[in-house]
N, C-alpha and C positions, 0 to 999 in steps of 0.2 A: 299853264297848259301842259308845258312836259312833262312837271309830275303826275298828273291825272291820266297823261296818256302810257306811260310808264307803271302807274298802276294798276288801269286798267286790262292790259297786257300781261302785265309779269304778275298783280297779285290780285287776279281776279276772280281769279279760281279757288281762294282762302273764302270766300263767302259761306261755304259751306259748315255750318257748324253741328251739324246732331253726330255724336260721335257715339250713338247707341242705333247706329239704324242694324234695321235686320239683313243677316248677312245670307245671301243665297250660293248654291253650290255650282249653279250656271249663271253664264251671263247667256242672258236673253236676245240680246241686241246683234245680229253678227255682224254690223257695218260699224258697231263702235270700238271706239277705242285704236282709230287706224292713223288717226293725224296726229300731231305732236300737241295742238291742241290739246285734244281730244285726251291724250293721257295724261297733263300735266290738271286739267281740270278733275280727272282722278285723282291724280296725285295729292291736291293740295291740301287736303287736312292733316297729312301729316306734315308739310311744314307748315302746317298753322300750328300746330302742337310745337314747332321750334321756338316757336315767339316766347311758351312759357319759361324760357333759361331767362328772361329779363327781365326778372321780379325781385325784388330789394326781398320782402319776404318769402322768398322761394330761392331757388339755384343761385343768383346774381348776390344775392347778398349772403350766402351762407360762404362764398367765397371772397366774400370782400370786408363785411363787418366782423370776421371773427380773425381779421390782419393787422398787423402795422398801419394799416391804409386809412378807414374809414371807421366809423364808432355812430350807436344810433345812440342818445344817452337819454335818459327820463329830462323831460323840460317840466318843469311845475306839475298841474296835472295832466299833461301825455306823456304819453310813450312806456310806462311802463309795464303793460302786459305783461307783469307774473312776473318780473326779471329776465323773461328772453332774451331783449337784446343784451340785455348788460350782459350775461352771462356766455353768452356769444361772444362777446368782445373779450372775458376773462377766460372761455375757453373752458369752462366750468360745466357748457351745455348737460343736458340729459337723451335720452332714448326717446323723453317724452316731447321734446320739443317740437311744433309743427313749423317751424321752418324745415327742420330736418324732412320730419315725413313726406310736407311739398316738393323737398327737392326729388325725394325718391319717386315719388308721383311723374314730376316731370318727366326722369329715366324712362321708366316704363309707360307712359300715355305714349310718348313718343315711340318706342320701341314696337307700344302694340299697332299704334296707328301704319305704322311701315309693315309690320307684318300682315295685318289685314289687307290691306291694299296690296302686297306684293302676289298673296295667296289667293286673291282676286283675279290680277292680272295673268301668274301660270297654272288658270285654267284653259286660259284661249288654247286653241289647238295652233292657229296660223297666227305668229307675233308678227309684227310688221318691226321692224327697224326702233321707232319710237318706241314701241312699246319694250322692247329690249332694252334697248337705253336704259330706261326709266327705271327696269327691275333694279337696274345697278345701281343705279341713283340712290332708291331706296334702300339698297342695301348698305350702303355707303353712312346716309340721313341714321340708318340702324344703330355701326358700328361706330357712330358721333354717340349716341344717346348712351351705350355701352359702356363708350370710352369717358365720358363724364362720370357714368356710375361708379365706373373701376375707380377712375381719380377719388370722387370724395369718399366712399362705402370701401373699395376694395374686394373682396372676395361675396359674389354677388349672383344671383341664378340668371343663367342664359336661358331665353325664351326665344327662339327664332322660328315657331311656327304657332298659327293662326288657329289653327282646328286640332284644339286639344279639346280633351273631355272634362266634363261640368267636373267643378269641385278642384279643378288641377292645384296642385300645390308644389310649384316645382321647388329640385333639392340645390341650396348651395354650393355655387362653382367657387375653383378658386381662383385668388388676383392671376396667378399665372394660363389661367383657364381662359378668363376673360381677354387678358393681354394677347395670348395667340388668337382668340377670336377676331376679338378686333382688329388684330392686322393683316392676317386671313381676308378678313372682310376688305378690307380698305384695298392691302394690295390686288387681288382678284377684282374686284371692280375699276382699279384707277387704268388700266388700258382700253375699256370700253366706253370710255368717261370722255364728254364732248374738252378738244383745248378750246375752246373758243372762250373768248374773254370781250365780250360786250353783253347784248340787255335779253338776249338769247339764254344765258347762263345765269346772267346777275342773280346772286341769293340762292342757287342751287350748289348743289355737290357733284361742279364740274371737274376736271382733272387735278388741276392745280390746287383748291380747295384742299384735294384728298391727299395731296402729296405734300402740301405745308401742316395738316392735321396729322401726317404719318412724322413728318420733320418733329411735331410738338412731343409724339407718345414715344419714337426712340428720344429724344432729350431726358425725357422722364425714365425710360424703360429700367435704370437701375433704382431708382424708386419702386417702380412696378412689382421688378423680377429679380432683382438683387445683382441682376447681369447690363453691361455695359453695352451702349448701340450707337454711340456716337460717331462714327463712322457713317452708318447709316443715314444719321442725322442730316448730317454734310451733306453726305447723296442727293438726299430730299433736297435741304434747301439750295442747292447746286442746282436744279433743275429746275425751281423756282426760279434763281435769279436770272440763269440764262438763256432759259426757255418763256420763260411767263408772260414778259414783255411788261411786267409790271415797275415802278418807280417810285422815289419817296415826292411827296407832295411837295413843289417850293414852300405852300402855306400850312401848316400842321394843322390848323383847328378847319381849314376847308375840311378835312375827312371826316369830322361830323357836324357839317355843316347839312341846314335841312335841306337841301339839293345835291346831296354828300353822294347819289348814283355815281356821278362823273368822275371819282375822286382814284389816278392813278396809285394807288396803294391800298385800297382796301380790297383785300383778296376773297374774304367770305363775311357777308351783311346778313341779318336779317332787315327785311324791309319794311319797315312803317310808315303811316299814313292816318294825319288826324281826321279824315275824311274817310277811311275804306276801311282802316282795321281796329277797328273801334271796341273789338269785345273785351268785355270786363276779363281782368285775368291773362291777356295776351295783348298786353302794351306798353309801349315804355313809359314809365313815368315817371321816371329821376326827377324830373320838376317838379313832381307833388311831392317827395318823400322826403327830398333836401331842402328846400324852400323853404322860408318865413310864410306864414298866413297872408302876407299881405302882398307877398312877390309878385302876384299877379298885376300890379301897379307898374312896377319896374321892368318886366317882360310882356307888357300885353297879353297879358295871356285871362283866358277866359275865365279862368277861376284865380285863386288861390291856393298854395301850398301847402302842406302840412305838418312844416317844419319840423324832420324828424333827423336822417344822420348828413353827418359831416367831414370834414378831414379829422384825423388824429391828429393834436399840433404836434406831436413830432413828427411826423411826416410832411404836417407843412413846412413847419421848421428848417427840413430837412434841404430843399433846392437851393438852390445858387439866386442869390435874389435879382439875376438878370434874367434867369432863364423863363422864356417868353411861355412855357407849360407852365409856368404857377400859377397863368391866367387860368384855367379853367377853376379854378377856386376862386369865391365870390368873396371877397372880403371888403371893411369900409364900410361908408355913410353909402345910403340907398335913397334912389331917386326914381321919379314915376317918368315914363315915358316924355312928361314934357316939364321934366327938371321941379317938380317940387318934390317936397323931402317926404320920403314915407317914415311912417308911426310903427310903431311897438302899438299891441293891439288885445296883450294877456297881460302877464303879471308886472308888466313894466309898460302898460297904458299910458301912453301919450309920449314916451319919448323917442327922439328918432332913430328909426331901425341901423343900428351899423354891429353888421356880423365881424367880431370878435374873432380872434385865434385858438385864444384859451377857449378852457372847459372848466368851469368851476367845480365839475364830479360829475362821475357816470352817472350817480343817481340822483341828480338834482342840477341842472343844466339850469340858468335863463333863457329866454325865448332867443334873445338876440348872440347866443354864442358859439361857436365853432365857425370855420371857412365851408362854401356851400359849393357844392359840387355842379358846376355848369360846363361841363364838356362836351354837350349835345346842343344845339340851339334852341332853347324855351321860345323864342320870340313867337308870340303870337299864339301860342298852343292852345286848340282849343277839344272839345270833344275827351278830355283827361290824357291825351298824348302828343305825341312831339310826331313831324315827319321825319326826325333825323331818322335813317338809316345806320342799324347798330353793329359795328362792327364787331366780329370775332376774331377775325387773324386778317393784319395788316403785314404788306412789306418790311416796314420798320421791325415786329416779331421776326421777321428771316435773318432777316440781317444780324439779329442781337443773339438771335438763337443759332447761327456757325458761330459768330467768334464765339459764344460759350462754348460748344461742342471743342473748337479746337482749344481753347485754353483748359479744358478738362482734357484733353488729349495731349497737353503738353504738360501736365501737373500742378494745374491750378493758375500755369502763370500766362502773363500775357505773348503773346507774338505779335511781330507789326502788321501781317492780315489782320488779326482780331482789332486790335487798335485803326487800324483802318474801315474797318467796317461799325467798329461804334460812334468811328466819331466822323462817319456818314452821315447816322443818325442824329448824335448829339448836336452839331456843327448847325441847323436851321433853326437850332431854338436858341440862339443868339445873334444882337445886332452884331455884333464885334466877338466873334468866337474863336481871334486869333490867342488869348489866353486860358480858354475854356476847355481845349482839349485833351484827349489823354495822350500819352507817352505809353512804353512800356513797361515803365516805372512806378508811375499813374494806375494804369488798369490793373486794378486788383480783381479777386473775386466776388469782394465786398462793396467796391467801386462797381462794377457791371450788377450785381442785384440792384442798388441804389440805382442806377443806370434805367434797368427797366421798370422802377416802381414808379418814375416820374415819365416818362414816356408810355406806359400804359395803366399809367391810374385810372382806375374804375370802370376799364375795361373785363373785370373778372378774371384776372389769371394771378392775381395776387397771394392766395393763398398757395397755388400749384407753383411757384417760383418759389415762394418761402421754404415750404418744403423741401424743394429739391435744393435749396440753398442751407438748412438744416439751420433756419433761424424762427421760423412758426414757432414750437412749443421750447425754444431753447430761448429766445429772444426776448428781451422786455421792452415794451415802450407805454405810451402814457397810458391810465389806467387799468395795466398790466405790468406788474411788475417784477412778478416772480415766472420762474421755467414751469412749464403744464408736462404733465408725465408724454412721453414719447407715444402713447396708445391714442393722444389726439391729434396726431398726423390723419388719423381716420376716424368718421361720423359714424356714431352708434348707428345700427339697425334699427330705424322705427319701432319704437313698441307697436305702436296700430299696426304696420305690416308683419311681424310675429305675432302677434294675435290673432292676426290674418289665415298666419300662413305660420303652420307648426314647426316645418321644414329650415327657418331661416337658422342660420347660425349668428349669434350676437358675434361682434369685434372683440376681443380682448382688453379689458380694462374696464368695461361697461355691465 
């Protein structure tokens, strides 16, 4: 019952789906849009447009399958649509790829959806408080969508209003274009930005949200801008930890757990519900895309899987084989909800299912091989989603992202803050973590990426770490063995969207 009544309250207003209605010059209404209600149920299709960042074939996995992290590989006959994934994993991608395009789709459905609704809202003449609010809000929700674009694309057209004329084809901003925007956006909105931190906020872009999102893009900003902001960084996350009220979970995998609202450390969720947010396109569904066919046995869950990607084994390889995060990888014999053994059910019919480590080749997998990604609670999932609640920036990211800041502010090496702040973090994913920790001897910078690619695997920031850790296209691990030229730090331009749009500038090297 608390999730439904939690639902019903915070994402109830996502019901709305026609994102083609006609858009009028007046609002009619003049008694609307005066209660907080009343504008967040405006509000809500553009963050229903957020739920699209959690697609394995969209935004979520352009970031994760083309890492060290994760790999979809060809099983028998699936999965291999034309060589996408694989060549995603090799980093070989093209222009033509539609995961690419989706992702760019994502940037801008979101982007337009905040613009329409914000251009909406100042036309009122008389704002009432809420409805102020909320302009910020959106514009905030904006400088998110932005700020992904600049990540994966880079130099990218800024649209910030609503009522352009037919035909527009806006011209190519640059990364440094986009960068001041976005922070433009974010800091001008974060003073008008509700602190409040219960179910009032949950899943929006309240203050804190904006100022752990501003902590992520100075981390990055000499990536960006070629200029250094770690200072800034601090700032942010200084204010996070001492203002926020937020904490690290005693239980790690409570924070996505399917009642995961309650969880003190997830700072920004979007919110799911196999019961309310059900539309095709804006769901999470790690349980179908990692999964065996037959997982359905072993998680109750209303269907079955689609057994598609996995860990990289060197990445699983990778953990301390105490460390209690290795759980979220399924590996081993498989059993059904009431202990008998499930089947292989494709090319290896009738014998029992136990997911493997290895990968016998990107391009010819068995059914049963790679470790399956369960960091989200499957149990029970029915209607093709999970209720977990999916986190985007947790506590534990503040944390791991000062000591970076300051061990890049000291020349790469470690200080006893940073070493105290990561093994904060490290220190609960051990029964006995009195030899698991780091020293300042210990923390390297090699040691802290390792750090965060096990404490937020397949939460999607694996590629924007790699990067800024200069180990993406310079890096080998399984299936990738050789360095990918420095020009795939960035995602080609859609071809469909320069076809589109005459205007676009390609990346260089594409």
């Amino acid at each position: 019952m608390k999730k439904i009544i939690i639902i019903l309250t915070i994402l109830g207003f996502w019901s709305c789906t026609n994102l083609e209605e006609e858009v009028y010059d007046t609002i009619v209404t003049d008694n609307f849009y005066e209660t907080e209600k009343q504008v967040l149920s405006a509000a809500g299709p553009a963050y229903k447009e957020l739920r699209g960042l959690v697609q394995v074939a969209g935004a979520w996995g352009l970031n994760q399958l083309s890492t060290d992290e994760e790999v979809l590989p060809t099983r028998g006959i699936h999965w291999y649509n034309g060589g996408v994934y694989q060549r995603l994993h090799k980093q070989t991608w093209t222009s033509e790829n539609p995961i690419i395009n989706d992702s760019w789709k994502f940037v801008y459905q979101l982007a337009s959806n905040c613009n329409r609704i914000i251009y909406q809202f100042e036309l009122i003449e008389d704002k009432s408080e809420a409805l102020i609010s909320i302009i910020n809000e959106l514009k905030a929700l904006r400088a998110f969508a932005y700020f992904y674009g600049m990540d994966a694309f880079g130099s990218i057209p800024i649209v910030d209003k609503f009522d352009v004329p037919d035909g527009f084809s806006p011209e190519t901003n640059s990364r440094q274009e986009v960068f001041d925007f976005v922070v433009s956006e974010l800091t001008e909105a974060l003073p008008l930005l509700s602190k409040k931190k219960d179910m009032t906020t949950y899943g929006r872009m309240n203050y804190y949200v904006v100022q752990s999102l501003l902590a992520k893009i100075y981390l990055n900003a000499e990536v960006y801008t070629g200029e250094s902001m770690l200072d800034e960084c601090i700032a942010a996350c200084n204010d996070v930890i001492t203002n926020g009220g937020f904490s690290l979970a005693t239980d790690y995998f409570s924070n996505f757990a399917i009642e995961n609202e309650g969880s003190s450390e997830n700072i920004f969720v979007i919110p799911f519900d196999d019961t309310y947010t059900i539309e095709w396109g804006y769901m999470n569904q790690f349980q179908y895309w990692t999964l065996h066919f037959t997982a359905n046995q072993t998680f109750g869950m209303e269907a079955g899987g689609w057994n598609g990607f996995c860990a990289v084994p060197s990445f699983y390889n990778s953990y301390d084989e105490d460390d209690l995060r290795r759980n979220i990888w399924v590996v081993g014999p498989q059993f059904s909800t009431t202990g008998e053994v499930v089947y292989c059910n494709q090319e290896l019919a009738g014998k029992p299912l136990s997911y493997s480590i290895d990968l016998t080749s990107l391009e010819g997998s068995f059914e049963d091989e790679g470790a399956r990604l369960a960091k989200y609670d499957y149990t029970g999932a029915k209607n093709y989603t999970v209720s977990s609640d999916y986190a985007i920036i947790r506590y534990a990211d503040i944390l791991l992202m000062k000591a970076e800041a300051i061990m890049r502010n000291n020349g790469g090496n470690a200080t006893q803050e940073a070493v105290d702040l990561v093994n904060e973090v490290r220190e609960r994913s051990f029964t006995d973590p009195s030899t698991k920790l780091y020293t300042i001897g210990t923390l390297t910078m090699d040691a802290l990426l390792a750090e965060r690619g096990w404490e937020l695997a397949g939460e999607g920031w694996r590629r924007n770490d790699q990067i800024r850790f200069n180990t993406f296209t310079s890096g080998s691990w399984t299936f990738k063995e050789t360095a990918s030229p420095d020009t795939r730090n960035l995602f080609p331009i859609p071809e469909a969207q320069r076809n589109a749009n005459p205007n676009l500038d390609q990346n260089p090297g594409y």
